[in-house]
C-alpha positions in Angstrom: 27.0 -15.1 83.2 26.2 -17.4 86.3 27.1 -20.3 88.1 24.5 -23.2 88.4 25.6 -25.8 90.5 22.5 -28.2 89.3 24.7 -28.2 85.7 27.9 -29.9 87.8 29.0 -33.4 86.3 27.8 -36.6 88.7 31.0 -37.3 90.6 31.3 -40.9 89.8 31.9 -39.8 86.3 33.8 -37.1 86.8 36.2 -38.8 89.2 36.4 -41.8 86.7 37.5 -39.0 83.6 40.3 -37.6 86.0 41.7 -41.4 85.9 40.4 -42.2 89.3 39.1 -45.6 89.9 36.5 -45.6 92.5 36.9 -48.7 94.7 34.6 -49.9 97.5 31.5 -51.7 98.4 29.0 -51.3 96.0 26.7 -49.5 98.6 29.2 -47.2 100.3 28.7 -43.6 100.4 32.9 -42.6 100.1 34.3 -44.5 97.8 38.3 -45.4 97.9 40.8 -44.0 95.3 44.3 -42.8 94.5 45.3 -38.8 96.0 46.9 -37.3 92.7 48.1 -34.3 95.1 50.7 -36.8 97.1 50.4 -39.7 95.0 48.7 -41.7 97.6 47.4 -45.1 96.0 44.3 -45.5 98.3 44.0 -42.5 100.7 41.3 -40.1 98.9 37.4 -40.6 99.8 35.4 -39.0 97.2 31.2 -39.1 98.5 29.1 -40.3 95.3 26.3 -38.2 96.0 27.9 -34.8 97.0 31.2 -35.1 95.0 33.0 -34.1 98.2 36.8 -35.5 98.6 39.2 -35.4 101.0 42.7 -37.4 101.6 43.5 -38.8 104.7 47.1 -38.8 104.1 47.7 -34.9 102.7 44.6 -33.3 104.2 43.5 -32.3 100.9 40.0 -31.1 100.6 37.0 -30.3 99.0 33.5 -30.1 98.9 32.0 -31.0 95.2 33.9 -31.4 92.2 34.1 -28.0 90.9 37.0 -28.2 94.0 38.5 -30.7 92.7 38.5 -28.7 89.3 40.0 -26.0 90.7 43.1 -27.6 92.7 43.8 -30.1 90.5 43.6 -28.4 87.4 45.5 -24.6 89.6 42.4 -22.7 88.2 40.7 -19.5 89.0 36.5 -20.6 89.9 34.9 -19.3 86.5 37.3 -21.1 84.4 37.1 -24.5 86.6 33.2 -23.7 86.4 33.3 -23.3 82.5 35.5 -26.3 82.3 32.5 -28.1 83.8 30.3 -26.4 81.4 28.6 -25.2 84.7 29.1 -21.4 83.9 26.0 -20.3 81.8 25.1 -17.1 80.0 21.6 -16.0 82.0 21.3 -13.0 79.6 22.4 -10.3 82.0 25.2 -8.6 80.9 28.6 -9.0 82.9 30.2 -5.9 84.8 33.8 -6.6 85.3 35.0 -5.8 88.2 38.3 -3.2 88.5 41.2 -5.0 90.2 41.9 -3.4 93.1 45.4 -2.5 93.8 46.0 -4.0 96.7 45.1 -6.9 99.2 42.1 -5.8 101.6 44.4 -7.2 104.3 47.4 -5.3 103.4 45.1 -1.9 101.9 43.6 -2.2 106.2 47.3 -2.1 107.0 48.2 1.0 104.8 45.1 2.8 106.4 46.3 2.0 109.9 49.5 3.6 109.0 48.3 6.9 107.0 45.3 7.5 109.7 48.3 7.1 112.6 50.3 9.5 111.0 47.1 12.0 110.7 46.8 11.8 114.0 50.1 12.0 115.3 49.9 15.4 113.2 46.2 16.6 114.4 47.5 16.2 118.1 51.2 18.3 117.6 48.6 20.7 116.3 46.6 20.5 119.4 49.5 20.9 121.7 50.5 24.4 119.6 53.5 22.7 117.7 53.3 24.1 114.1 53.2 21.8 111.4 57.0 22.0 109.2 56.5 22.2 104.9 58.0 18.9 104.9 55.0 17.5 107.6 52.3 19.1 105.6 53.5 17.5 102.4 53.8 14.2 104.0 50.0 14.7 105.7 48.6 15.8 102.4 50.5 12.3 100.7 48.6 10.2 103.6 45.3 12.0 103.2 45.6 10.7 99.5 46.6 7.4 99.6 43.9 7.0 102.7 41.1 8.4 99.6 42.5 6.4 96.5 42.4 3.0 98.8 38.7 4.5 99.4 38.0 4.6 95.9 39.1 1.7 95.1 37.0 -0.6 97.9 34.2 1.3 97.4 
């Protein structure tokens, strides 16, 4: 399964099916309509040719409809892409991916702590201070969690 952005609806109709009436010259590139995010009457610009939108009241943004999709509708990017029959089968078969089970920002964090601790314990070892049971334990805990959060980025 694949995304192909070529299969995305024309934005004039797509904006129109969301109950958005369109308003402007009939040559303009943005076009004028309500924000559904604030409910702002006239203060989202939606570009005809791109489907890109943004409010100039909420700061709302986005840059084709398939954005629009997902914020409007709060969904993941393969369902708003399916939604917008835009997700097609290219006859490759789909690997799901394993959830890993943490952030990256807050598996980083966890390293940082483990690897600190590992070598707060390498340099007592260094300086001839002898590692307790209870130190050795706790190093052999960090050493762990530093390889399972390996695993599961890899």
């Amino acid at each position: 399964m694949t995304f192909d952005r070529n299969r995305l609806p024309d934005p004039t109709t797509y904006f129109q099916n969301q109950g958005l009436t369109l308003k402007g010259p009939r040559s303009a590139k943005w076009k004028t309509t309500a924000c559904n995010f604030h409910g702002g009457s006239d203060s989202m610009r939606v570009h005809l040719a791109t489907g890109a939108w943004v409010c100039m009241s909420c700061c709302e943004k986005g840059g084709d409809v398939l954005a629009y999709e997902i914020k409007a509708g709060g969904r993941e990017f393969v369902d708003a892409a399916k939604a917008l029959g835009c997700w097609v089968d290219d006859g490759r078969l789909h690997a799901p991916t394993k959830p890993t089970p943490l952030s990256p920002r807050l598996a980083l964090s966890v390293v940082a702590f483990e690897s600190t601790l590992a070598a707060v314990a390498a340099g007592n070892v260094a300086h001839g201070v002898a590692l307790t049971d209870a130190d050795r334990a706790r190093l052999m805990v960090a050493a762990n969690r530093i390889n399972r959060l390996v695993e599961a980025f890899a």
